[in-house]
N, C-alpha and C positions, 0 to 999 in steps of 0.2 A: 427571404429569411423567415417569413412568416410559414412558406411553406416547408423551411425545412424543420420548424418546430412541433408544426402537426404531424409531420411521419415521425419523428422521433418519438414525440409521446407518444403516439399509436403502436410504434413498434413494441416501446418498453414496455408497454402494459399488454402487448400477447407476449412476449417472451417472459415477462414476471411470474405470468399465469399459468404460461407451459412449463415453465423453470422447475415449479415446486416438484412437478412427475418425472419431469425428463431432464437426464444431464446435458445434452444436448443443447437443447434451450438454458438450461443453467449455464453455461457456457456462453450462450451465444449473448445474454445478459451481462458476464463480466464483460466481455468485449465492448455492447455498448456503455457499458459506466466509464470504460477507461475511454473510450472513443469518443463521447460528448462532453466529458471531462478535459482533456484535449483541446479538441476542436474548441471550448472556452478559453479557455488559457493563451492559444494560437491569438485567436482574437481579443483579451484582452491583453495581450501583449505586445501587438503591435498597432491597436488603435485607440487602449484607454491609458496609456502612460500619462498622465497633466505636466503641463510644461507651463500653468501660467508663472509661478511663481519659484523659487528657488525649496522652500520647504514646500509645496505641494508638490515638486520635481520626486524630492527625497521620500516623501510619504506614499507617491505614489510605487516606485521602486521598492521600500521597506513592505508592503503591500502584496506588489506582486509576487516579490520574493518568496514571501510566506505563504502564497497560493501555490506557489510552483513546491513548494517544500512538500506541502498537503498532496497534492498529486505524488508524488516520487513515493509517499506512503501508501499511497492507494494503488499506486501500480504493485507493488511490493503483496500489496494485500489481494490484490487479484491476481498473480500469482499463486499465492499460497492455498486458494480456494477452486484452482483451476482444477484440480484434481479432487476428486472424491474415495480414493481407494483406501483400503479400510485394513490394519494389521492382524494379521492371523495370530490368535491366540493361541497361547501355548500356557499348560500347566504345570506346578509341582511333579506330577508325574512321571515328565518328559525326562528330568534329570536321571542320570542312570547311579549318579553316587549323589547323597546328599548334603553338601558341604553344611561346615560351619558357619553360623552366625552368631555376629556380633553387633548388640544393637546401642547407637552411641544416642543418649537423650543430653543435649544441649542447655542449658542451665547456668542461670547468673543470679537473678533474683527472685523468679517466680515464688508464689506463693506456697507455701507447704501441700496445701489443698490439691493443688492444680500436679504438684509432682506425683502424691500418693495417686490419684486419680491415671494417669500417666502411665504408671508403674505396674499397679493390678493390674490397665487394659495390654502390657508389652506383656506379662506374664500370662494373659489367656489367648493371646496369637496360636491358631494352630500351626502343629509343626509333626510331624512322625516323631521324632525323637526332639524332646524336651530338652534333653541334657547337650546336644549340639546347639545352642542358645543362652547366649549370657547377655544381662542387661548392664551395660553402665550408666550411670548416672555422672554425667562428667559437671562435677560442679564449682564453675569458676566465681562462684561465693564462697567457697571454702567451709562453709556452714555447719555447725556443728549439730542442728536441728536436721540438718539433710544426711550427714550421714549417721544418724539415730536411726531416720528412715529406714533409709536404706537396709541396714543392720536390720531391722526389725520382719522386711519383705525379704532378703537372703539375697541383693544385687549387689553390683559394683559401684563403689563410689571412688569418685577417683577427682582428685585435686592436685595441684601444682604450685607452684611457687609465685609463680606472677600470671597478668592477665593479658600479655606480650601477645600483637594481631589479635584479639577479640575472641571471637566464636570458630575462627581458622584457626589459629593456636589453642584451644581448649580441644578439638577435634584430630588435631597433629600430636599431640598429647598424647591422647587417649590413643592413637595409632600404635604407639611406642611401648602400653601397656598391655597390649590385647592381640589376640594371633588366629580371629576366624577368619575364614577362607571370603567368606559375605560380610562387607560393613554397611549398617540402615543407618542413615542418619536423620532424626525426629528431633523438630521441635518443642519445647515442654511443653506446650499448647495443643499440642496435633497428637491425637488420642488413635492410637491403628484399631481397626477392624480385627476381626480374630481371622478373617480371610487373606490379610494382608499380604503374607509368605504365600500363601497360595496360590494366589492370581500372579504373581511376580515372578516368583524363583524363577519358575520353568521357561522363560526369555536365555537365563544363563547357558541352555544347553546346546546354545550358539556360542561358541568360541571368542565369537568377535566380541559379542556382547561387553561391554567394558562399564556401562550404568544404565540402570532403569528407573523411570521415574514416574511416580503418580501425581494426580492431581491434589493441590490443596483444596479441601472446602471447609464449609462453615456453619458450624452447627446455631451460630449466633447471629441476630441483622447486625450489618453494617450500620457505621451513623447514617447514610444515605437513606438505608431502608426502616431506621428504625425513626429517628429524629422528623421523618417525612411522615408517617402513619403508612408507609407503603409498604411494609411486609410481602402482602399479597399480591405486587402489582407489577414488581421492578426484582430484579434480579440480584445478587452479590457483585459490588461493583470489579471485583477481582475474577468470575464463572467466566467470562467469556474468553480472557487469558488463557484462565486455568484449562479449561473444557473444549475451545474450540481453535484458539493458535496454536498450541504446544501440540495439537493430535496431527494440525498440518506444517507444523516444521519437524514434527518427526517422518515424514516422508521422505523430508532432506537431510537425513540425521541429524539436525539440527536442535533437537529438543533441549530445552533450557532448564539447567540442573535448579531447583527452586529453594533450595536449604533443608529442606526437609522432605518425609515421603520417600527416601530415594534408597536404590540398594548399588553396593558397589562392589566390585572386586576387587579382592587387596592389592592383586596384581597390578591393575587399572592404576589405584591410587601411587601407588610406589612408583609405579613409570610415569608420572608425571610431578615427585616428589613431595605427595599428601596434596592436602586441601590450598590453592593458591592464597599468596598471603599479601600484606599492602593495601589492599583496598575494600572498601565498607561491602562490597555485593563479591565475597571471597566463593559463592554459589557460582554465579554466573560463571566468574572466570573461570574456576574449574570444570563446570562440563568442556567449556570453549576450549581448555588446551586437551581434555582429553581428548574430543572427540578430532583434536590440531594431529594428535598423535596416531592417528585411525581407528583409534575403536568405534563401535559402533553401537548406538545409543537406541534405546525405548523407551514409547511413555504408552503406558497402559491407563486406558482413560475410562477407569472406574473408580469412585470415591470409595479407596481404601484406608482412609485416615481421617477424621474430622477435626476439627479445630476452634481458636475464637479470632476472628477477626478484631479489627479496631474495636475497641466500644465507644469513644468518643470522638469527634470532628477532628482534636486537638491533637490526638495520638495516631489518627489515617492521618495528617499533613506531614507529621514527624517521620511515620512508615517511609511515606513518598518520599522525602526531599532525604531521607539514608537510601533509600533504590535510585533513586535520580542521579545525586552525589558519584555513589559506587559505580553505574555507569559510566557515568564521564572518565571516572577516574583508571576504570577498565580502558577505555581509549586510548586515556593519554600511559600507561605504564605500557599497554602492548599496541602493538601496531598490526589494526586487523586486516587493514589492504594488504602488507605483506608477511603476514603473519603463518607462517610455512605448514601444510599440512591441512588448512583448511578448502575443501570446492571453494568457487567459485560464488553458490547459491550458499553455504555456510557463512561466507565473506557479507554477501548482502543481506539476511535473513539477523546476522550480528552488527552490521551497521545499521540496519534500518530499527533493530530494538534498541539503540543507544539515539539514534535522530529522534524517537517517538520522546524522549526526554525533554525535548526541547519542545513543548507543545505548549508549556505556561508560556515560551516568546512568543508563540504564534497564537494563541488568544488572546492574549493580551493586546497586541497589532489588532488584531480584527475589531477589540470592544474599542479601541483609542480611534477608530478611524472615522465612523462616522459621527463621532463629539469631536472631532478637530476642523469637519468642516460646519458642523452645526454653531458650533462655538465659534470658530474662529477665521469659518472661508478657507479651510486649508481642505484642498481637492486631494483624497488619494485617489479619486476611482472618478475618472471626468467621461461619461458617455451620457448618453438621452437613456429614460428609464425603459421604451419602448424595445431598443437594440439590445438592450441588456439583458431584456426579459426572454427575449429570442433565445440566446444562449444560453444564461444562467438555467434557468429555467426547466432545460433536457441535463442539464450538467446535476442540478440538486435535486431531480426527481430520481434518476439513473442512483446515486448515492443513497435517497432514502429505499430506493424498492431494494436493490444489490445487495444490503446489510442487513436489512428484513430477511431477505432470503436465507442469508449464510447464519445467520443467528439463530434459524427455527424461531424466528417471530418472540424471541425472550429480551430484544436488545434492539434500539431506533437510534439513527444519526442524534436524534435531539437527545436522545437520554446524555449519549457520550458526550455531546457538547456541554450540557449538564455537567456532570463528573468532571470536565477539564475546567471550564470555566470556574465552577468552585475553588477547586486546585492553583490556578494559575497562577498569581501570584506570588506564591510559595514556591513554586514549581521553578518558574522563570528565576526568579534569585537565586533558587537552588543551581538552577545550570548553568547560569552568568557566574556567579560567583565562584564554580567549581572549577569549572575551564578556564576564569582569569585574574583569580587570587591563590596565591600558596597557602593561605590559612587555612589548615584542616580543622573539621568542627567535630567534636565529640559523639562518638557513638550513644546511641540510644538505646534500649529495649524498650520496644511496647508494652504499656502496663497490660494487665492483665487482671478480670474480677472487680472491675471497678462496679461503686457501689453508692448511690446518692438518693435524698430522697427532696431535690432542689432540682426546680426550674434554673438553668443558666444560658446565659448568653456571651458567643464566643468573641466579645469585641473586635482583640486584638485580632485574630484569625480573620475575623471578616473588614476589617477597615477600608482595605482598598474595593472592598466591594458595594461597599457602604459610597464611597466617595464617587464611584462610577455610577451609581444609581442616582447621586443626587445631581451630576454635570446632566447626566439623560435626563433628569423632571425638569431641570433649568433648559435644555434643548427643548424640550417637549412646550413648555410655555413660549419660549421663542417662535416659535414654528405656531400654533396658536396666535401670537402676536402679529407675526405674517399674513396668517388669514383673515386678520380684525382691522391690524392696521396697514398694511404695506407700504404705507410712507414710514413707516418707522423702521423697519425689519425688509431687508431684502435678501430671496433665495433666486435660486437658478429654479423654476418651478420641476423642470426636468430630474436635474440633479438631487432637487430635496423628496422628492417621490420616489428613489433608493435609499434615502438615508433614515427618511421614517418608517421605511419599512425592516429595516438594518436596526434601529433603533429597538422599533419594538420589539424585534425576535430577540435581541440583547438583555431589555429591561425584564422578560420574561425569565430570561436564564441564569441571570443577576439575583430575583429576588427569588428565584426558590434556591440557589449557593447562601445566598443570605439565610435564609429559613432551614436549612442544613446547619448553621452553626448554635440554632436553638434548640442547647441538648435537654433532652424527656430526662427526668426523673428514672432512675434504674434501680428500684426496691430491690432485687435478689442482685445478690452478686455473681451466681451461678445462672445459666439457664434450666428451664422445666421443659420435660419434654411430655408429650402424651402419648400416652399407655391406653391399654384398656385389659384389666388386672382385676379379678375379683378379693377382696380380702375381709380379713376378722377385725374387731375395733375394739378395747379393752379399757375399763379404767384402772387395771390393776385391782378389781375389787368383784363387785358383782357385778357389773353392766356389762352387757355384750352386743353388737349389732352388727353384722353383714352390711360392709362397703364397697364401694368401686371406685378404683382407681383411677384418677381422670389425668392427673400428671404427677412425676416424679423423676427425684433428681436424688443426689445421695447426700443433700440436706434437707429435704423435707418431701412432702405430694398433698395434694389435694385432694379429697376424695369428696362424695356422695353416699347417703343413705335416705334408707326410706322412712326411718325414725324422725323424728322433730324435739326439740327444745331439750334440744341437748347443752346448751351453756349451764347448766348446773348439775350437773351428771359427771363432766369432762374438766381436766386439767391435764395432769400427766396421763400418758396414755399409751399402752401397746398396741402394735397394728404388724398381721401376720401379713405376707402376702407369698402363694408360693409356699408354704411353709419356711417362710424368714423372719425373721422377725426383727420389730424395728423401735425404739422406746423415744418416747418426744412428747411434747406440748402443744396443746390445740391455740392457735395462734391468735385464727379467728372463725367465727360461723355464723352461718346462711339460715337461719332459719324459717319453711315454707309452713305450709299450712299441713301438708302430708309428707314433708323430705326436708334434707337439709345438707349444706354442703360446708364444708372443713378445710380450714388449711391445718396441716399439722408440720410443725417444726421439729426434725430429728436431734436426739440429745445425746444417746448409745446406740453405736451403728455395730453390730457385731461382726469379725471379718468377712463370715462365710456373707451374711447380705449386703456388705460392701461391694463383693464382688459380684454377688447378684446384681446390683442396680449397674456397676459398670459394664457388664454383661447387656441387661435390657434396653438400657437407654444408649450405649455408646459405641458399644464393641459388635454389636449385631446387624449386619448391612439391613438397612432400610431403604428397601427401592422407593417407597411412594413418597418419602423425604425427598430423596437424591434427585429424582426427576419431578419433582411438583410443578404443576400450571400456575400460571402467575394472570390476571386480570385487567383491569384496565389502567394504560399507562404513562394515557399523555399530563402532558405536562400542567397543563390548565385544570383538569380533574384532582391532581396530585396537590396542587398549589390551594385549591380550595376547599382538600379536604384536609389540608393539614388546618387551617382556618378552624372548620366544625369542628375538628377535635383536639385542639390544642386546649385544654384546662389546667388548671391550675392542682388538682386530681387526675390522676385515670381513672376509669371504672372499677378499677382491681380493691381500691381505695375507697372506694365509697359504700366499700362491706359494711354488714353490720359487724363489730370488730368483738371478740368476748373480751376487750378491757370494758371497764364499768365507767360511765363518766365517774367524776367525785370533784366533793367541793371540801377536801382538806387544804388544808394549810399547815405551812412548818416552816421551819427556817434551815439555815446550814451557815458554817464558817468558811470564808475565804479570806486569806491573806488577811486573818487581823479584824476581818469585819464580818460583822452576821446581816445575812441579807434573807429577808422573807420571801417567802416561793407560795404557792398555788397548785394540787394536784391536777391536771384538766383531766386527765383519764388512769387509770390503773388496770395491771396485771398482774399475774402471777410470777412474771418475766422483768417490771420495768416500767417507771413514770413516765408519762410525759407531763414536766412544768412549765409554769409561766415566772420567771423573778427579771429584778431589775439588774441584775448582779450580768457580767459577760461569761460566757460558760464558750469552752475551747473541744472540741471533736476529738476523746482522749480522754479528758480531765476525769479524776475522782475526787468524787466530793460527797460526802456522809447527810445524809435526809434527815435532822430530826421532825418527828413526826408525831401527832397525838396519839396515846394509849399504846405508844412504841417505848417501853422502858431505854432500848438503847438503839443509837444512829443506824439506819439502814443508807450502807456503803453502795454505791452506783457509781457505772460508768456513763458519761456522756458519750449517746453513739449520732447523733445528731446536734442542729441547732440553727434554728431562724431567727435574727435581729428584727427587730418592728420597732419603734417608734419607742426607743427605749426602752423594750421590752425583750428578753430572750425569750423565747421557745424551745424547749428540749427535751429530745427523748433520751431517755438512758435506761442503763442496765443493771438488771440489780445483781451485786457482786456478792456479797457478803451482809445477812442480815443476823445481829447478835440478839436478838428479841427471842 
């Protein structure tokens, strides 16, 4: 045994190495993952089953089940990787007539901001002819603020009576009203490229072609990447789905229609009568029965649409456990083993994406098993740690090099253990409950633009993570105890030398899901992107200075100058860039010794520079975005530098800010009582006070103030409780002084 583990290592690690140049070797790499993956399983299946006890009988079974489950995924996955061959592009060009498009934007509640934004970037898609292109705006809010909108940019808004199937009835809808030859259907969130039609169309001049589909990405981090300080280190937990499954299940026509990004034929749709309806993921199922009925499908794997991800832990769980849900429920309404019209590799490729659901069971198993025998003498896994190591050993190095590989080195077994194990939880309830309760749970949309200026912690969301962390320090003392006292504590000394080591890769993966639910503070509600933009800086008066643009969004930018001591110079202020012009208030400022840097807040955005900034920042492919290197990403790095930079501030914060401290004092009425307040600082814009009074995220409530004849009206846009104490920032509304 010993020597069959030195060939095994030695081999993996010339084939890893050859792997990366030669498919050959890449090849010859999945074979051994799935072959020493295997050859474990062979052997812990017929010689670490435990038989001392009746529940170690069961734990050990529950156990292996879930291993052999994980294999059946990995098989599936090296499959899908076995091949490298790459789809021939085709463009706009190719088309010899150029059909109509109709573009459906999906809408419920999003935020006004997030539509307009949407709207100008659907309207600067290029296309040869404009007028073969209509936008809907299908909005199952019915809103009368959306279709003002609307109205105002010259699109389709289009509403209906009830909100019957979800986002597949709003979409079946708008089918009903509109008669292009091409339907896109875009999320309100997912902003298209102006290349969009271009990279795409020209797929259609295949016949077969029946939907094309791009990838999602994400112009924002994830709670993973943002909540960690790992921006730079770790990837979008969604990119490798997005980017590197969907490019290899389109070799088996198999590509999975994602809700958005995607172009269809009407033809397509109507032979399979519209968007399928019944269950939460009405995407999925529809490409499934299309591609049931032979067309045949493409994913074009360039980021032709941006978008926002979760922004908080609370709304990624919510996402998951509606994809989880709609899976199962795709199972149980259609029957995909016999499900007519689908290969073979379709069949498995759409079973093994609904089994991958079931991933919170099988984490879950893995973290309960070795606290059941630390705690409690309950054996799942009964062998000597020597034998094990034999095996495991080529089985878990096979799996970290294999994934390594196929990732291009952006993505590690431990990361995804990460991701799941956070998840789990959630996860497992979600698919247990799916598959063996009738109660359907309420659709959700994910918020969108969220915006705080609080440290929070996601209790609820992490509880059972919290309570596995503390059974493992209570193990962990045990086992210590052992070592101290062994009359008190007895282990199998064999068996407890896999379980501390099962332990600690757990407690590891435990506490940064745990430090995932400790969400960052998120000052903008938008993202900033960086630019490098030369521009003019005005105070509307006589001042003038030459800026540079260091980021910019289409509520505000930061710039740079080589001027100083500018906080009494600046207030409101124009700022050309491009010849656009853009009018706002200077928020806050940096002032150097020869330079200084600005945040400026936009107030009047005029349309032609609206569309400039969605043009610059959103609508213009940006390669060195799209593919950025990412740094270092183990887990232990990741874990201690969220440590050094978790404050109670970001740096962004500890500007020097152009509000002014102040030591006024006023009072105000609430409900019948005048309660005395504290200026702490001042703007142009808006106080922040200190009183004893409870102030609500909302409220208006009038400042009297000294050498103010009459109340200055504010809104609270903030507020911190302390020790009887509010803190609050607010807005000033309306001043009659």
């Amino acid at each position: 045994m010993f020597l069959y583990t030195i060939i095994s290592l030695f081999l993996l690690i010339i084939f890893y190495l050859a792997g990366q140049k030669s498919t050959l070797f890449k090849k010859g790499t999945i074979i051994l993952f799935l072959f020493f993956n295997l050859i474990y399983l062979g052997w812990r299946t017929f010689y670490t089953v435990p038989s001392i006890s009746i529940l170690s009988v069961l734990a050990g079974i529950l156990l292996l089940l879930t291993e052999w489950g994980g294999f059946l995924q990995s098989f599936v996955f090296g499959i899908l990787f076995w091949t490298d061959t790459k789809r021939n592009k085709k463009w706009l060009a190719d088309l010899e007539i150029l059909p109509t498009v109709d573009i459906f934007v999906a809408t419920y509640n999003e935020p006004l901001d997030l539509l307009k934004r949407m709207i100008v970037a659907c309207q600067l898609i290029d296309y040869p002819d404009k007028h073969l292109v209509k936008i809907y705006i299908c909005d199952d809010g019915n809103r009368d603020e959306v279709r003002a909108l609307c109205q105002k940019y010259g699109v389709i808004h289009v509403t209906r009576s009830d909100n019957k199937h979800a986002k597949a009835g709003n979409l079946n809808h708008a089918l009903t009203v509109s008669n292009g030859e091409v339907v896109v259907t875009l999320d309100a969130d997912m902003i298209p490229r102006k290349n969009f039609l271009q990279k795409t169309m020209g797929y259609f001049s295949d016949e077969r072609v029946g939907f094309i589909q791009a990838p999602q990405a994400f112009f924002n981090d994830d709670p993973f990447q943002f909540n960690l300080f790992a921006e730079e280190r770790i990837i979008n937990e969604q990119d490798f789905f997005m980017r590197k499954l969907e490019e290899k299940k389109d070799h088996y026509n198999a590509t999975m229609y994602i809700g958005s990004n995607a172009l269809f034929k009407r033809t397509t749709l109507d032979s399979v009568n519209g968007f399928a309806t019944g269950v939460i993921t009405e995407d999925m199922a529809t490409g499934m029965l299309i591609q049931a009925k032979g067309w045949e499908t493409v994913f074009v794997n360039e980021v032709l649409a941006v978008g926002l991800a979760p922004e908080t832990y609370k709304d990624l769980i919510k996402q998951r456990d509606r994809w989880c849900r709609g899976n199962i429920q795709v199972m149980k309404k259609w029957n995909i083993f016999t499900l007519k019209g689908l290969s073979w590799m379709q069949k498995l490729l759409y079973i093994d994406g609904i089994h991958y659901w079931f991933f919170g069971v099988y984490k879950m198993i893995f973290l309960f098993a070795p606290l059941l025998y630390l705690l409690f003498h309950i054996y799942s896994l009964q062998a000597s740690f020597v034998d094990l190591l034999y095996f495991w050993l080529p089985a878990f190095l096979s799996s970290q090099l294999f994934f390594n590989l196929v990732s291009d080195k952006k993505r590690t077994v431990m990361w995804s253990n990460v991701y799941e194990i956070a998840l789990a939880p959630s996860m497992a309830y979600a698919a247990l409950s799916e598959l063996f309760l009738k109660k359907k749970k309420k659709f959700h949309v994910t918020r969108k633009g969220v915006q705080t200026d609080q440290r929070y912690f996601l209790f609820k969301s992490s509880f059972v993570h919290i309570f596995l962390l503390l059974l493992s320090l209570i193990s962990l003392v045990k086992i210590l105890l052992f070592w101290i006292r062994p009359d008190l504590v007895q282990f199998n000394p064999s068996s407890l030398y896999i379980n501390i080591f099962w332990l600690l890769y757990n407690i590891l993966c435990i506490s940064i899901a745990i430090l995932v639910a400790v969400e960052r503070p998120r000052y903008r509600s938008t993202e900033r992107f960086p630019v490098r933009k030369h521009g003019l800086l005005d105070n509307l008066a006589s001042f003038k200075t030459e800026v540079k643009v260091q980021d910019l969004n289409e509520f505000g930018a930061r710039l740079s100058t080589q001027k100083s001591n500018l906080v009494d110079s600046l207030e409101h202020i124009h700022l050309t860039i491009d010849g656009y012009s853009f009018y706002g208030i200077v928020k806050w400022v940096i002032d150097k010794n020869d330079s200084a840097e600005l945040g400026i807040q936009f107030q009047k955005v005029p349309p032609e520079s609206y569309s400039y900034v969605i043009s610059t920042v959103y609508s213009t492919p940006q390669k060195e975005k799209d593919n950025r290197g990412y740094g270092n990403s183990s887990l232990l790095y990741t874990f201690f530098n969220f440590l050094f930079k978790t404050e109670k501030k970001p740096e962004s914060h500890k500007r020097l800010t152009i509000r002014e401290r102040s030591k006024l004092t006023g009072e105000f009425l609430k409900e019948g009582t005048t309660y005395p307040f504290s200026v702490i600082d001042a703007s142009v814009s808006g106080y922040q006070i200190k009183t004893k009074a409870k102030l609500a995220v909302g409220e208006i409530i009038s400042l009297q103030l000294p050498n103010f004849e009459k109340p200055v009206q504010v809104e609270i846009r903030w507020q911190k409780r302390r020790v009887f104490r509010t803190y609050a920032g607010s807005k000033i509304l309306r001043s009659t002084n």
